[in-house]
PDB file of N, H, CA, C and O in Angstrom:
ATOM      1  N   UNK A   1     -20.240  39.683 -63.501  1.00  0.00           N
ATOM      2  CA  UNK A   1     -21.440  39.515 -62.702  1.00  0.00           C
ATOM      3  C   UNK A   1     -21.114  38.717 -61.449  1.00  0.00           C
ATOM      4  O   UNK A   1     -20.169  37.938 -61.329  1.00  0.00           O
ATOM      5  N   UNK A   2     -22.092  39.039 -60.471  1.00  0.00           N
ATOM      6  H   UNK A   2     -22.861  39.671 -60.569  1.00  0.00           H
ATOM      7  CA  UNK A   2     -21.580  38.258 -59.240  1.00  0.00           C
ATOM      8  C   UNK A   2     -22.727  37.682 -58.961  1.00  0.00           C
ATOM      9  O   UNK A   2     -23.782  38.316 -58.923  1.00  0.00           O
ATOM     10  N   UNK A   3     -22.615  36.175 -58.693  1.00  0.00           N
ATOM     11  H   UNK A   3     -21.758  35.660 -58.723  1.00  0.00           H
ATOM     12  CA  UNK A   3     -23.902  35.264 -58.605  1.00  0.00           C
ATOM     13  C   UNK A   3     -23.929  35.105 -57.365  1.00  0.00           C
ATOM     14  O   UNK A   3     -24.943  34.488 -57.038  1.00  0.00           O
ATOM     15  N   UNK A   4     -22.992  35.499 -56.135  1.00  0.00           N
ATOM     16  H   UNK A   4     -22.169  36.001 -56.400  1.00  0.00           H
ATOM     17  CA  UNK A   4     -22.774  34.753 -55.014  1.00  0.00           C
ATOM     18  C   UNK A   4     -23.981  35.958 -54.058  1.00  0.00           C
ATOM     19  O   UNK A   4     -24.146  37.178 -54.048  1.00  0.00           O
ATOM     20  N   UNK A   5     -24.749  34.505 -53.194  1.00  0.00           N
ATOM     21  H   UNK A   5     -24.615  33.515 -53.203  1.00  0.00           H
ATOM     22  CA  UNK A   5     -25.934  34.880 -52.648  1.00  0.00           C
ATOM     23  C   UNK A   5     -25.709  36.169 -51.614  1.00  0.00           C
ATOM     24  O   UNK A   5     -24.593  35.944 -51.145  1.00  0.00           O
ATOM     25  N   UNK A   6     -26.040  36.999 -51.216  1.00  0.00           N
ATOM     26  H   UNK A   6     -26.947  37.181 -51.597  1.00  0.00           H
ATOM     27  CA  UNK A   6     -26.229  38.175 -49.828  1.00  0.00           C
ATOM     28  C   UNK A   6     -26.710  37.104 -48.738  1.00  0.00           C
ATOM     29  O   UNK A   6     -27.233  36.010 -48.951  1.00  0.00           O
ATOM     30  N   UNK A   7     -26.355  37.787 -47.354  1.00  0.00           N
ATOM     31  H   UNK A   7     -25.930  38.676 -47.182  1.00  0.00           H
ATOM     32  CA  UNK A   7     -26.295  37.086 -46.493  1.00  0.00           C
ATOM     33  C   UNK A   7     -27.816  37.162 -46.279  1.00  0.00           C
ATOM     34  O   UNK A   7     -28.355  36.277 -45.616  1.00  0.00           O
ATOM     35  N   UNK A   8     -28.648  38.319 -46.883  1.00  0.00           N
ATOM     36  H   UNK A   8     -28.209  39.038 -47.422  1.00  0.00           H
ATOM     37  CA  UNK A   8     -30.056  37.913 -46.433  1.00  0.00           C
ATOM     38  C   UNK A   8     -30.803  36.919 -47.413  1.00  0.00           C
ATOM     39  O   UNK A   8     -31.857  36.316 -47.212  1.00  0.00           O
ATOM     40  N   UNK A   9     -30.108  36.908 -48.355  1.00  0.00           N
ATOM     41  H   UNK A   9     -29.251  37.398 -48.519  1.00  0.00           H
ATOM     42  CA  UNK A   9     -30.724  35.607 -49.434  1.00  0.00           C
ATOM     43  C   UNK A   9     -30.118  34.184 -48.727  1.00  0.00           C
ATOM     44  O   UNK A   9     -30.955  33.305 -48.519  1.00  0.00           O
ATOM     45  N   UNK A  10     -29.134  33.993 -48.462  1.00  0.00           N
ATOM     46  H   UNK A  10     -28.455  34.707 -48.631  1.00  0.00           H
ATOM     47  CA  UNK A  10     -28.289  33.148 -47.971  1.00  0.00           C
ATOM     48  C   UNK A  10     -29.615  32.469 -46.827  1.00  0.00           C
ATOM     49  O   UNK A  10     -30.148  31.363 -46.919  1.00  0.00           O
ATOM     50  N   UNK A  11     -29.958  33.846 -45.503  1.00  0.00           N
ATOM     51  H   UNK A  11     -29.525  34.745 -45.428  1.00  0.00           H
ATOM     52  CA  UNK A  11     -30.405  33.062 -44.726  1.00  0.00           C
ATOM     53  C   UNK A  11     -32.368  32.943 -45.251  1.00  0.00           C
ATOM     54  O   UNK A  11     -33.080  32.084 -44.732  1.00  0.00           O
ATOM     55  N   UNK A  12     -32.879  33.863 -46.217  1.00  0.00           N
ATOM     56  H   UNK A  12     -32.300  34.561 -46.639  1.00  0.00           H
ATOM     57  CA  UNK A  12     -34.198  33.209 -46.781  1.00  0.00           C
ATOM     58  C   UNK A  12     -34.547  32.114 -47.254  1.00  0.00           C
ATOM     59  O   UNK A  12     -35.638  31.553 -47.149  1.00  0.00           O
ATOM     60  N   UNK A  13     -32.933  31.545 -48.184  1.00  0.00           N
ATOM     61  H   UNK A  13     -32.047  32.001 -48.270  1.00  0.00           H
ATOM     62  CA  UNK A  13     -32.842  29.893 -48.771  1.00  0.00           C
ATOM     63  C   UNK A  13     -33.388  29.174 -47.428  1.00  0.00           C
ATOM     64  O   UNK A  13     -34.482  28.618 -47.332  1.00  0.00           O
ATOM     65  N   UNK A  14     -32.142  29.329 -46.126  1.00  0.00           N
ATOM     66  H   UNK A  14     -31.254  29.781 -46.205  1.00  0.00           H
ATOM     67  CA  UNK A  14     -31.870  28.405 -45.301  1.00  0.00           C
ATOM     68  C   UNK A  14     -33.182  27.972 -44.847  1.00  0.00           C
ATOM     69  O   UNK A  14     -33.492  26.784 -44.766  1.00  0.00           O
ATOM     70  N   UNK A  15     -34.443  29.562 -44.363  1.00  0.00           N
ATOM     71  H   UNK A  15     -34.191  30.527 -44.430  1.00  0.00           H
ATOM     72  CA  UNK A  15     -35.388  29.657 -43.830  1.00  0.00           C
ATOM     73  C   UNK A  15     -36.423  28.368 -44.641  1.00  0.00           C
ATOM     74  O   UNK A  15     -36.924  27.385 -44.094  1.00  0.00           O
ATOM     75  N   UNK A  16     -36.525  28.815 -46.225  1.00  0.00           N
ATOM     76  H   UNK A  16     -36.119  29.614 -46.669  1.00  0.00           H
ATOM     77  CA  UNK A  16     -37.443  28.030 -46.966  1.00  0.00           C
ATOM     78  C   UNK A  16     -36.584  26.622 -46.680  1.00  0.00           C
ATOM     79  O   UNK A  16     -37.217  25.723 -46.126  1.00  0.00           O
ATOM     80  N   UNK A  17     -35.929  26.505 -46.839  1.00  0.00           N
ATOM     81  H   UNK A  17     -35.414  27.235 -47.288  1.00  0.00           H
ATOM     82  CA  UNK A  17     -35.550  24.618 -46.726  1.00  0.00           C
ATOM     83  C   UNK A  17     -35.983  24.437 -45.692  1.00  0.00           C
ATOM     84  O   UNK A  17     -37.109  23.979 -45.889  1.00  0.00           O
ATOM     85  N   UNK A  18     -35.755  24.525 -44.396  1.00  0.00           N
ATOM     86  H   UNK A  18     -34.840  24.896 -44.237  1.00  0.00           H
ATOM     87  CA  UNK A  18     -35.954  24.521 -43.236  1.00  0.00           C
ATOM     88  C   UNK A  18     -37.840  24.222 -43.436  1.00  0.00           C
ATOM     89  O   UNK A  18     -38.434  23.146 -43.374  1.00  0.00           O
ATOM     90  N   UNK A  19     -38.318  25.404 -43.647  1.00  0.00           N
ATOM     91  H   UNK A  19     -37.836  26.279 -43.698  1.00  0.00           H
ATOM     92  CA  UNK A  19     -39.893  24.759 -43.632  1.00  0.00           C
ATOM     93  C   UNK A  19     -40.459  23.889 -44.551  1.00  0.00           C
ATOM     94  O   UNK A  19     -41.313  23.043 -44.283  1.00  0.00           O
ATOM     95  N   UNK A  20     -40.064  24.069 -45.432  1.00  0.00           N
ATOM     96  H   UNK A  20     -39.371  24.756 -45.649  1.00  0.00           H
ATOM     97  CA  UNK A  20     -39.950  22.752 -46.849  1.00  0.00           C
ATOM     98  C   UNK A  20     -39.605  20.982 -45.691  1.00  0.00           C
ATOM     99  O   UNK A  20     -40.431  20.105 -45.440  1.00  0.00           O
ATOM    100  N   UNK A  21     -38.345  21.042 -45.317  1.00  0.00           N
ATOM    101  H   UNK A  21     -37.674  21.755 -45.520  1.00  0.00           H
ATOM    102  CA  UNK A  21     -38.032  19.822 -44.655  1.00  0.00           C
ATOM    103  C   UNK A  21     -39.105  19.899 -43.796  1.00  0.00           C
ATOM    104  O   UNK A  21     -39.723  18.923 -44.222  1.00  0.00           O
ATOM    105  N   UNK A  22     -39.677  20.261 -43.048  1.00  0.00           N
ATOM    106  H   UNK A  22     -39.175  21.053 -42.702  1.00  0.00           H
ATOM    107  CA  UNK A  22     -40.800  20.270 -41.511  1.00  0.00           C
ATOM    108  C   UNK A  22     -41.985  19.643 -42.301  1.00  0.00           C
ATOM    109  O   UNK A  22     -42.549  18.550 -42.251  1.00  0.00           O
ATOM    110  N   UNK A  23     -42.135  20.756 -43.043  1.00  0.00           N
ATOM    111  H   UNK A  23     -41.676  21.643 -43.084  1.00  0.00           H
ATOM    112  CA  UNK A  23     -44.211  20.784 -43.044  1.00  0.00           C
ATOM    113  C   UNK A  23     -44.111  20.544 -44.712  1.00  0.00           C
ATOM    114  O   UNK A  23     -45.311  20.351 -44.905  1.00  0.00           O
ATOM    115  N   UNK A  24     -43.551  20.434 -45.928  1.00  0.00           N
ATOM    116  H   UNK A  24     -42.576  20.590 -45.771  1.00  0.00           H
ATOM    117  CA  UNK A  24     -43.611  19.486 -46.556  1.00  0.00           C
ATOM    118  C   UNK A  24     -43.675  18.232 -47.164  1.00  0.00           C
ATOM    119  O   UNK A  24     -44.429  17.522 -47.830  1.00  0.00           O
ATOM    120  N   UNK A  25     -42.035  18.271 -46.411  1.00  0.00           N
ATOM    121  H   UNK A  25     -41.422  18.848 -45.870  1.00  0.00           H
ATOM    122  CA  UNK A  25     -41.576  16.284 -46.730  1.00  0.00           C
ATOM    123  C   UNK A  25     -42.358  15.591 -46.249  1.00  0.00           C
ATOM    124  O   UNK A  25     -42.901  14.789 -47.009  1.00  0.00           O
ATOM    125  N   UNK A  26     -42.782  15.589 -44.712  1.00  0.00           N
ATOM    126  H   UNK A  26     -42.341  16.240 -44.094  1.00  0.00           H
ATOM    127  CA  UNK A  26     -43.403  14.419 -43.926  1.00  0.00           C
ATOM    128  C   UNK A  26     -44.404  13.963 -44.547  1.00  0.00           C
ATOM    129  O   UNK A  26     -44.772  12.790 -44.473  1.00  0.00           O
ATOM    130  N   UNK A  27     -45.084  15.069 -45.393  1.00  0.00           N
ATOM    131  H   UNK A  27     -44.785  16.021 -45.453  1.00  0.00           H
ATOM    132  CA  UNK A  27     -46.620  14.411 -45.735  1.00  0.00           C
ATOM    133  C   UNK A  27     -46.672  15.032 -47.161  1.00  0.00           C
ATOM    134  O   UNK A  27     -47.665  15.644 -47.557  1.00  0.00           O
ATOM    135  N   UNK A  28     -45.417  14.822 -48.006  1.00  0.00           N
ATOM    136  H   UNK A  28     -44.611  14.325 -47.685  1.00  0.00           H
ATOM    137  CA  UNK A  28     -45.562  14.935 -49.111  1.00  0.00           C
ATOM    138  C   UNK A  28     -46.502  13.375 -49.947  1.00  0.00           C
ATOM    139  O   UNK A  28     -47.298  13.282 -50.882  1.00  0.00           O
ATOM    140  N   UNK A  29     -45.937  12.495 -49.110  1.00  0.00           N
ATOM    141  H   UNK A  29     -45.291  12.570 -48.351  1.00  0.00           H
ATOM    142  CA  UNK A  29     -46.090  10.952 -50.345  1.00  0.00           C
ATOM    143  C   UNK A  29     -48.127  11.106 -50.263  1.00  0.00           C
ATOM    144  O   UNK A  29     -49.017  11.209 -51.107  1.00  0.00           O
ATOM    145  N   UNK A  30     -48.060  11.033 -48.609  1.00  0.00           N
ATOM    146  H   UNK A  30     -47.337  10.949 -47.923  1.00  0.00           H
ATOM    147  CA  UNK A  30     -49.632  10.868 -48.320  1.00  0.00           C
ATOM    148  C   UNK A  30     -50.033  11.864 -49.017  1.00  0.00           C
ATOM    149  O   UNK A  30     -50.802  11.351 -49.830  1.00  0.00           O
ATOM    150  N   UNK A  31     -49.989  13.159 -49.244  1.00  0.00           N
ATOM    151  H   UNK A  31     -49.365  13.576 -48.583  1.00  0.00           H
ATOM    152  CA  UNK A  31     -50.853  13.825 -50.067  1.00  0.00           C
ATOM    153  C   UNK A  31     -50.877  13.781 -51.677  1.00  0.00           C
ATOM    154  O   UNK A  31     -51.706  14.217 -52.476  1.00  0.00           O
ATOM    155  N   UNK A  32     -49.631  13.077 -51.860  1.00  0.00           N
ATOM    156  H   UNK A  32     -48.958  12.723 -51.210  1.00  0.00           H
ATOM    157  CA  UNK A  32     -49.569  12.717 -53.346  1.00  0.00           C
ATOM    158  C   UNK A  32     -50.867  11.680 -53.721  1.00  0.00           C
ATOM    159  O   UNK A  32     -51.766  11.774 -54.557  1.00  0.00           O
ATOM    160  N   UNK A  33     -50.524  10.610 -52.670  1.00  0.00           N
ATOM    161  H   UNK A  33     -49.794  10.533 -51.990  1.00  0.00           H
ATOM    162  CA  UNK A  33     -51.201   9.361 -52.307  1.00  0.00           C
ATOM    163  C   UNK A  33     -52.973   9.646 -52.646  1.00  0.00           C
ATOM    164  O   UNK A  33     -53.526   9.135 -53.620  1.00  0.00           O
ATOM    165  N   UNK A  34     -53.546  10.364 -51.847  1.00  0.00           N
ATOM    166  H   UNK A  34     -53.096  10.778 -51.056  1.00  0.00           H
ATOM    167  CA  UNK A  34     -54.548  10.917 -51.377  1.00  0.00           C
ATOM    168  C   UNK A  34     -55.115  12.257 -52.235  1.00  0.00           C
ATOM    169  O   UNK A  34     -56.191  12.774 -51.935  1.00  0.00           O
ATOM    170  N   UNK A  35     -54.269  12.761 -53.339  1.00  0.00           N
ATOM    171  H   UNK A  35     -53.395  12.341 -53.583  1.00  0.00           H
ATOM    172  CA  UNK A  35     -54.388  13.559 -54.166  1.00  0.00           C
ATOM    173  C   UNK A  35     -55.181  14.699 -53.216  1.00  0.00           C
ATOM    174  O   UNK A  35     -56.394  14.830 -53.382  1.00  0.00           O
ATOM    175  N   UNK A  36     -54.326  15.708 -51.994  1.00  0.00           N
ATOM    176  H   UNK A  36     -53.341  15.602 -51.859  1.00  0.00           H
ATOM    177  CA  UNK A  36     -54.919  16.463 -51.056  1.00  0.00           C
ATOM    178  C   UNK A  36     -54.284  17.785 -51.537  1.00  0.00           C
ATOM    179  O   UNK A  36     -53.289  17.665 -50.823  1.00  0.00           O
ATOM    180  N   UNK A  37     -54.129  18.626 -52.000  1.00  0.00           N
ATOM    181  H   UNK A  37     -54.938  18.723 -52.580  1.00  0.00           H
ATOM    182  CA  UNK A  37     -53.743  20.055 -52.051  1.00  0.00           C
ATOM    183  C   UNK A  37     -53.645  20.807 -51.089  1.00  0.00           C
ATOM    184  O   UNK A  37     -54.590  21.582 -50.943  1.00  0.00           O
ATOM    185  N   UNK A  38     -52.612  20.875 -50.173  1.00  0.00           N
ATOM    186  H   UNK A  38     -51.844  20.245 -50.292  1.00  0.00           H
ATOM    187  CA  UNK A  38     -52.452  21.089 -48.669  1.00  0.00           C
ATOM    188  C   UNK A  38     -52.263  23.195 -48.661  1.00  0.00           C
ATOM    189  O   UNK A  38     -51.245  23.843 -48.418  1.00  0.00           O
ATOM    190  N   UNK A  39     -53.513  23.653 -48.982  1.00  0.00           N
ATOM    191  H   UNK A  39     -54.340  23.126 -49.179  1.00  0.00           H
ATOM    192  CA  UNK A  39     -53.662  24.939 -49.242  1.00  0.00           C
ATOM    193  C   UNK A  39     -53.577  25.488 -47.556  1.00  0.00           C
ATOM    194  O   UNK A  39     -52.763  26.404 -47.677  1.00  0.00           O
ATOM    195  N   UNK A  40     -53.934  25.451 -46.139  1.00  0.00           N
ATOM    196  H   UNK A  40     -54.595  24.708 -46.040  1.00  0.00           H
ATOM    197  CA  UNK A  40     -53.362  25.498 -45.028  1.00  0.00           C
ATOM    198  C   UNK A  40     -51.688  25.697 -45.509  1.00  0.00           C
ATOM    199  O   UNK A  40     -51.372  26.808 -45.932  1.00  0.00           O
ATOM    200  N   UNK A  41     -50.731  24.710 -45.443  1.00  0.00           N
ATOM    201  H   UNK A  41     -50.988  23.807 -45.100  1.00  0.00           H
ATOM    202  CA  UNK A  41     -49.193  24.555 -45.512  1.00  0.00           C
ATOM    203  C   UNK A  41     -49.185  25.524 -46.599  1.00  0.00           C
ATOM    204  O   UNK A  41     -48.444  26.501 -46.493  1.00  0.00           O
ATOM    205  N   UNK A  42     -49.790  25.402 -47.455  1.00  0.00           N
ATOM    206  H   UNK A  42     -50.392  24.608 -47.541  1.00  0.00           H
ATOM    207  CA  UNK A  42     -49.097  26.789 -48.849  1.00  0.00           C
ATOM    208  C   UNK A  42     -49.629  28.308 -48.065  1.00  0.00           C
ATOM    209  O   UNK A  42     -49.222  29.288 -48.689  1.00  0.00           O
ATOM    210  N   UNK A  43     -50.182  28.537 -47.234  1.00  0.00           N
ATOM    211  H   UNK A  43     -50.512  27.741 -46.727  1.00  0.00           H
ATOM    212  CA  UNK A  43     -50.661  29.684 -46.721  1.00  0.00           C
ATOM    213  C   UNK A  43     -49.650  29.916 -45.682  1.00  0.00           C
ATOM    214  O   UNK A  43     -49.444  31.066 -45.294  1.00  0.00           O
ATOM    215  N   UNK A  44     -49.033  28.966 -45.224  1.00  0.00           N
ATOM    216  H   UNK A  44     -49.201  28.032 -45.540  1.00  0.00           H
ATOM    217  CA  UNK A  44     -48.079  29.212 -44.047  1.00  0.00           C
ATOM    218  C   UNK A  44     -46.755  29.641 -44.930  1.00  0.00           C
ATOM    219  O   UNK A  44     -45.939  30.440 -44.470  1.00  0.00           O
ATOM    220  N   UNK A  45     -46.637  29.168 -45.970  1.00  0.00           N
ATOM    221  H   UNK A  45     -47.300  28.519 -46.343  1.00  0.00           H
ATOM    222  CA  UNK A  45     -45.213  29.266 -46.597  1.00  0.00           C
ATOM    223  C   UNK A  45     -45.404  30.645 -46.977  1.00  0.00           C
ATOM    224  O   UNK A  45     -44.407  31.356 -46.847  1.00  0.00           O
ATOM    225  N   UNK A  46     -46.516  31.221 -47.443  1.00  0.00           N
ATOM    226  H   UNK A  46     -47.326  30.644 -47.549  1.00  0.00           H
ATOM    227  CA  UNK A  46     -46.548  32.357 -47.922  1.00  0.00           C
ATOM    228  C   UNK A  46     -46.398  33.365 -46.371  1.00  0.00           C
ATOM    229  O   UNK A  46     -46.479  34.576 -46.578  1.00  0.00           O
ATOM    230  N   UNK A  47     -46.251  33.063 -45.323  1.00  0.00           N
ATOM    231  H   UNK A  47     -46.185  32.079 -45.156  1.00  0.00           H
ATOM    232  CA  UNK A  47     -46.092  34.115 -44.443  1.00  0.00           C
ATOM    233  C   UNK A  47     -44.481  34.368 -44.655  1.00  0.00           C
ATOM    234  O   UNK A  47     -43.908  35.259 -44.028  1.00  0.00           O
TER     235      UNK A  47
END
């Protein structure tokens, strides 16, 4: 079996980290904080 990623999986990872680091992290604690369900940002991830 070959586990090693395709270059279009390769660059979909890169894509999701990439928006994960932006529009997640920054305002992960505050929405933990604030118990906010940031359904906007989950609608963007789904594009």
């Amino acid at each position: 079996m070959n586990f090693k990623l395709s270059s279009e999986q390769t660059a979909f990872r890169n894509m999701a980290r990439e928006f994960a680091a932006n529009e997640f992290a920054p305002h992960a604690a505050e929405w933990d904080r604030n118990k906010i369900f940031p359904v906007e940002t989950l609608r963007m991830a789904g594009e």
